[in-house]
N, C-alpha and C positions, 0 to 999 in steps of 0.2 A: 170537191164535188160530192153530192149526198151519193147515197147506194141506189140503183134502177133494179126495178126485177131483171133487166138484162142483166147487170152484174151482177148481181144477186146469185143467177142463172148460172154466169161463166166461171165464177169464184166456186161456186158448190160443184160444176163439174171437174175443176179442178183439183179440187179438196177430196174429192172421189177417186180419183187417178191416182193422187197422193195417196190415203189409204191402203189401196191394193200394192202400190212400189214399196211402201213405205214395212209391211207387215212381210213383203215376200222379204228384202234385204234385213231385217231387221232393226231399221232405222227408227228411232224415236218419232211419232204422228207427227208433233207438236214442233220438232226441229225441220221435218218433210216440210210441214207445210210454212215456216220461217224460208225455210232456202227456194219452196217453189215463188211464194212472195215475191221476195229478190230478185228469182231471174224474170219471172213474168218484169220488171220494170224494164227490159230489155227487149222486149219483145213487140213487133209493131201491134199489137190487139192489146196493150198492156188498159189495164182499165185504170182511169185519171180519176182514184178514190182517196182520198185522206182519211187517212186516221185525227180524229176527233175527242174531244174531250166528251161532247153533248152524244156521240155517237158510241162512246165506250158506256158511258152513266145512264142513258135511253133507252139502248136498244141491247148491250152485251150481255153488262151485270147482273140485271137481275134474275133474267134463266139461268145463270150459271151457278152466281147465288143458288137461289130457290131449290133447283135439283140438288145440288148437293146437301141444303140441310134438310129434304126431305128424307133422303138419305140416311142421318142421324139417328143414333138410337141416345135417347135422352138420356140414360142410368147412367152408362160410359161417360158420355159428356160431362153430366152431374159431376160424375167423380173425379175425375183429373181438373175440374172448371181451375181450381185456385191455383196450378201450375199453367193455364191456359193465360188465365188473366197478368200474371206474372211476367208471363212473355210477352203479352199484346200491350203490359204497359208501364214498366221497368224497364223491359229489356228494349222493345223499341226508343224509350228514353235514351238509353245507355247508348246503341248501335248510333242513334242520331248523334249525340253529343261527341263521340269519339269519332265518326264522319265529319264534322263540320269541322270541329278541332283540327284534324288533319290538312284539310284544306286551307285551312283560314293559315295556318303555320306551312305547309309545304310548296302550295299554290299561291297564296300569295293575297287571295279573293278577300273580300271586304266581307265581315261577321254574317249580314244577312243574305246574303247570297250562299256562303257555307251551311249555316243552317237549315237555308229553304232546301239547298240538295242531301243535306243529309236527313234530313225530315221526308223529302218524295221516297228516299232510299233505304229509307229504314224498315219500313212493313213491307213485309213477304204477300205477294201477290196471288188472291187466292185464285187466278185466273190458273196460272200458270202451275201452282200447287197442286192444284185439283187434278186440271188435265194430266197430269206428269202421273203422280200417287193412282188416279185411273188406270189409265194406260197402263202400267208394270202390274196391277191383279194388289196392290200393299192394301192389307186389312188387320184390323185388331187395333191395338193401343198405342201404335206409330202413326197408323195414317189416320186416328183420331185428333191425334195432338196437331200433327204438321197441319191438316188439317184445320181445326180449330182455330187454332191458334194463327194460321195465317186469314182467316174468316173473319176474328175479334179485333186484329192489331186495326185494321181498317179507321176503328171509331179513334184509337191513341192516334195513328199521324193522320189524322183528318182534323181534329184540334191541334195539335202543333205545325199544324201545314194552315190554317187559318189565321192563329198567333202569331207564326212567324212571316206570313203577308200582310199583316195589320202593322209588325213592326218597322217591315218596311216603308211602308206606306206613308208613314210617321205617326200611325196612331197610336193612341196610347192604350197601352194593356199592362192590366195590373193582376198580382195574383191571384185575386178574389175575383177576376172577371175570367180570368183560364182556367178557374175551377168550376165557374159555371159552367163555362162555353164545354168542359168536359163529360160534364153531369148531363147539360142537354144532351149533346151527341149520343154519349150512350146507351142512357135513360130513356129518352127521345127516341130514338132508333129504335128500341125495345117495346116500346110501348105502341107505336104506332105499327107496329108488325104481328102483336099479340091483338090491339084493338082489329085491323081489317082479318087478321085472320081468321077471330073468331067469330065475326060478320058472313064470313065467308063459310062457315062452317056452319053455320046456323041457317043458311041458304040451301046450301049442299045435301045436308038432311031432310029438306025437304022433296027431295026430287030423286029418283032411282036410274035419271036417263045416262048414262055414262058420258055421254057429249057433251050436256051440260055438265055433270060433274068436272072434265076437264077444263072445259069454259071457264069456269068458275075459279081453278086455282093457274089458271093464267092471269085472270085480271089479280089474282090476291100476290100475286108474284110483281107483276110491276105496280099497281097500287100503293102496295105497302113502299117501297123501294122509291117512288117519285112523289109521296106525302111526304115519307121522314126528308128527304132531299130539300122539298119546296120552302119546308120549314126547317131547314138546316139542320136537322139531325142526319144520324147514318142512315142512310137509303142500307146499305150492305148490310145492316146489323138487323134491319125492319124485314130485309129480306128472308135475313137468315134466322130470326124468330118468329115469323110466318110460317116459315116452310118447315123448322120443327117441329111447331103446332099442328102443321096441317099430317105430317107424316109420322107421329110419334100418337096422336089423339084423332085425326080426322079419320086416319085411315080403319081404326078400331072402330070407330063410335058411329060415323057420320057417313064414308064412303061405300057405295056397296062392292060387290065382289068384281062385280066385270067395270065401277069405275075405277077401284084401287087399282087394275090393268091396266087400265086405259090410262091413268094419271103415269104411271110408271114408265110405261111405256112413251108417251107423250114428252116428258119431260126428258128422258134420256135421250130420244133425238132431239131435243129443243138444244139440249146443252151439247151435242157432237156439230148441228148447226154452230152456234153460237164460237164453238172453239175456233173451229175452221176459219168461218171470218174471220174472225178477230187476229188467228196467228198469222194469216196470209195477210193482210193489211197490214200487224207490223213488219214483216218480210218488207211490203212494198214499201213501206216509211223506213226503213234502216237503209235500204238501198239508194235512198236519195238524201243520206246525210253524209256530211263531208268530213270525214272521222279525222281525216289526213290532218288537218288544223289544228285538232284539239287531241292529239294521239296522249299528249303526257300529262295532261290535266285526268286525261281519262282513264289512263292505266293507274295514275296515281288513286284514283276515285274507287276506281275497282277492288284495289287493295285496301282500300281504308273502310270499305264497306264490309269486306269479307272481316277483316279484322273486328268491329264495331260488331257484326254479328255471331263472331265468336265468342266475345265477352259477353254478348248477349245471352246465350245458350247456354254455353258453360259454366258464367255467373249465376245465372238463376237459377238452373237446374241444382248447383251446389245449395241452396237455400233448403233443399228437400232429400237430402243426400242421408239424412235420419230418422226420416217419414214415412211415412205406408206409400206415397207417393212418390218413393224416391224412383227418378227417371235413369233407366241403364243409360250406361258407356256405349251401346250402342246406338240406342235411339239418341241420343244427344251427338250423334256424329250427326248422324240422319238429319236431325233437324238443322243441324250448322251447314251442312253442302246442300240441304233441301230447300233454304231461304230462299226462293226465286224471286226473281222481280218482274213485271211484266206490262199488262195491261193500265195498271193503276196508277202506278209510276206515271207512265206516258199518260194518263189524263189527267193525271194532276200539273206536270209540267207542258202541257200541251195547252192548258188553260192560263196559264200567268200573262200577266199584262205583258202590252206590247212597248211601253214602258220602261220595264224592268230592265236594269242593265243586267249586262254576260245574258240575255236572255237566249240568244243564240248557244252561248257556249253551254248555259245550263241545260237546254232542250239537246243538244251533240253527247254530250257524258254522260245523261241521262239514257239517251239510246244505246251509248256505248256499254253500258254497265247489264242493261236490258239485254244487247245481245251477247256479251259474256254468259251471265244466268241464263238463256234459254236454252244456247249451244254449245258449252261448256260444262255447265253443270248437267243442263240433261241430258247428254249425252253419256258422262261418266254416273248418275245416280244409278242404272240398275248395276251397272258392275260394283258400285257401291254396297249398296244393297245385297248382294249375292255375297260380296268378303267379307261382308259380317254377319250374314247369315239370315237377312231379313226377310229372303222371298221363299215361299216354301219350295221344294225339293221340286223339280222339272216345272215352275213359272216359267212360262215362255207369252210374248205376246200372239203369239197364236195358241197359246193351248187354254188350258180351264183356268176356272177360278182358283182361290186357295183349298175350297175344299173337292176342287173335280170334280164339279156336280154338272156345272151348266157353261156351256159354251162361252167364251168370250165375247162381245161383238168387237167393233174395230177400234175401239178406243180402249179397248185392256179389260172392260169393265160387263163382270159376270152379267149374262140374261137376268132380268129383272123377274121374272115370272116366275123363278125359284128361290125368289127371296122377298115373294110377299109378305107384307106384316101378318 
């Protein structure tokens, strides 16, 4: 059943309830609002909403996108890019190959089925990244990279997530056609988020009204994001070279004073919306899977993915261990327990044909691994974080920023009005 402004309505007042319990105990946003998900399915006013492929790629992605990479400051980005890209397409290789491998040898699963789950399972969820690295106050060149880096892997298992449903399909795929379908993706992606945005931009400057300025970089937020899609490039990549553009060059050149407020502001509740949904939705979807069945497929999957993404981490980052870019022992933990899985996951497997065999079981271990990483890892990330030393000295989710400057709101994430460009 699609979303009603009634739900709409009862989901946001609950996602607000959550907040306030959620900041007075301490509890991670993103886990509050997973578990209130869950019990609401027990509940007789429980609302009869699915989580969606067309509903995660439509309506989720691209504000969450888009805020975040307005967010961005380009120089930093620039600079770590070739350890970003490293991880988004090495290392996702790697994590996949050493997931399916395990399956296919411990489970038992027939080649393409291991594959297509270790390819959903491979890229870090920039849903779940975002909100998390929010939420705890994490800035500077850790919450770049996790960051980043779970932003770009999108375009790597979105080709090997179409390659490997071509192979099963029984089409034929050759390497000269998965190096295109690579190229487009994320070339593709790229360019059609650079093209609307700077359409957009050029709009934008002509006009001083703050309203429309906002206007304006909502449609450039899903525009970009359901062209690169239509045409099969990365929607997330078009998203998130948009919203660069738009917050590293609009906001300088093209935005005036009271719209760069207004965009900032605008966009940072778009994306507290946007979380809310989305985590309470998979709450209600984890709550009506039958884990019981598939318990040892799932633990096994769990662990073969943590493992695939250790070698991920720790391989690549070793490749720069004598470089200006060499990534500390700490941040390389970071990003190994920080790889969450989430949203994308589940709309990647929540779209496979009806078809496809284990499709049940792939869509259960898929959840299962999903809610591992939400509430498992995030719940242990800031204690993380704190015994290596990565949050500064009194982070608290209710207290300031890193630098004490400007109040938190309720998602971890400093006031936006003392961090205009």
């Amino acid at each position: 059943m699609s979303l009603s402004i009634e739900r709409i309505e009862f989901l946001l007042l609950v996602a607000g309830i959550v907040a306030l319990l959620a900041r007075r105990i301490g509890l991670p946003y993103t886990v509050g609002l997973v578990a209130a998900g869950a019990a609401l399915t027990f509940a007789p006013i429980a609302p009869t909403v699915s989580l969606t492929k067309d509903l995660i790629f439509s309506a989720f992605l691209p504000p969450l996108i888009f805020e975040a990479a307005i967010q961005m400051q380009w120089r930093p980005l620039r600079r770590d890019l070739p350890v970003t890209a490293m991880l988004a397409t090495l290392g996702v290789a790697l994590s996949a190959g050493i997931t399916a491998a395990g399956i296919r040898w411990l489970i038992g699963w027939d080649w393409s089925t291991a594959i297509l789950i270790g390819v959903v399972l491979a890229a870090t969820d920039p849903v779940s990244v975002i909100a998390t690295f929010k939420e705890m106050g994490v800035h500077g060149r850790l919450r770049m990279l996790v960051e980043a880096e779970s932003l770009f892997n999108d375009g790597t298992a979105a080709v090997l997530f179409t390659v490997a449903l071509a192979a099963m399909s029984g089409g034929g795929v050759s390497a000269a056609s998965s190096l295109m379908l690579f190229a487009w993706t994320l070339f593709g992606g790229v360019a059609f988020g650079l093209l609307v945005g700077g359409v957009i931009l050029l709009l934008v400057g002509r006009t001083e009204d703050h309203l429309i300025e906002v206007t304006f970089t909502t449609v450039a937020a899903y525009l970009s994001f359901l062209i690169a899609e239509h045409f099969h490039a990365s929607g997330v990549l078009a998203a998130l070279s948009c919203g660069i553009l738009v917050g590293n060059f609009g906001c300088v050149t093209a935005l005036s004073e009271r719209g760069r407020e207004g965009v900032y502001n605008f966009w940072e509740y778009a994306a507290f919306v946007a979380n809310s949904l989305i985590f309470l939705l998979i709450g209600l979807q984890l709550a009506r899977q039958r884990f019981a069945e598939y318990w040892l497929p799932a633990l096994i999957v769990i662990c073969l993915i943590m493992a695939g993404r250790a070698a991920a981490v720790y391989g690549c980052s070793a490749l720069f261990r004598a470089s200006r870019l060499r990534v500390s022992a700490a941040h390389q933990h970071v990003l190994f327990w920080g790889g969450l899985r989430g949203a994308l996951a589940l709309a990647l497997v929540l779209g496979l044909p009806t078809t496809m065999p284990h499709r049940y079981a792939v869509i259960t271990v898929t959840f299962a691994a999903v809610a591992f990483s939400i509430i498992a890892q995030g719940l242990t990330m800031s204690p993380l974080l704190r015994r290596l030393g990565e949050l500064p000295a009194g982070e608290s989710r209710r207290g300031t920023d890193a630098g004490g400057e400007a109040p938190a709101n309720v998602t971890g994430e400093p006031s936006t009005r003392s961090s205009m460009k």
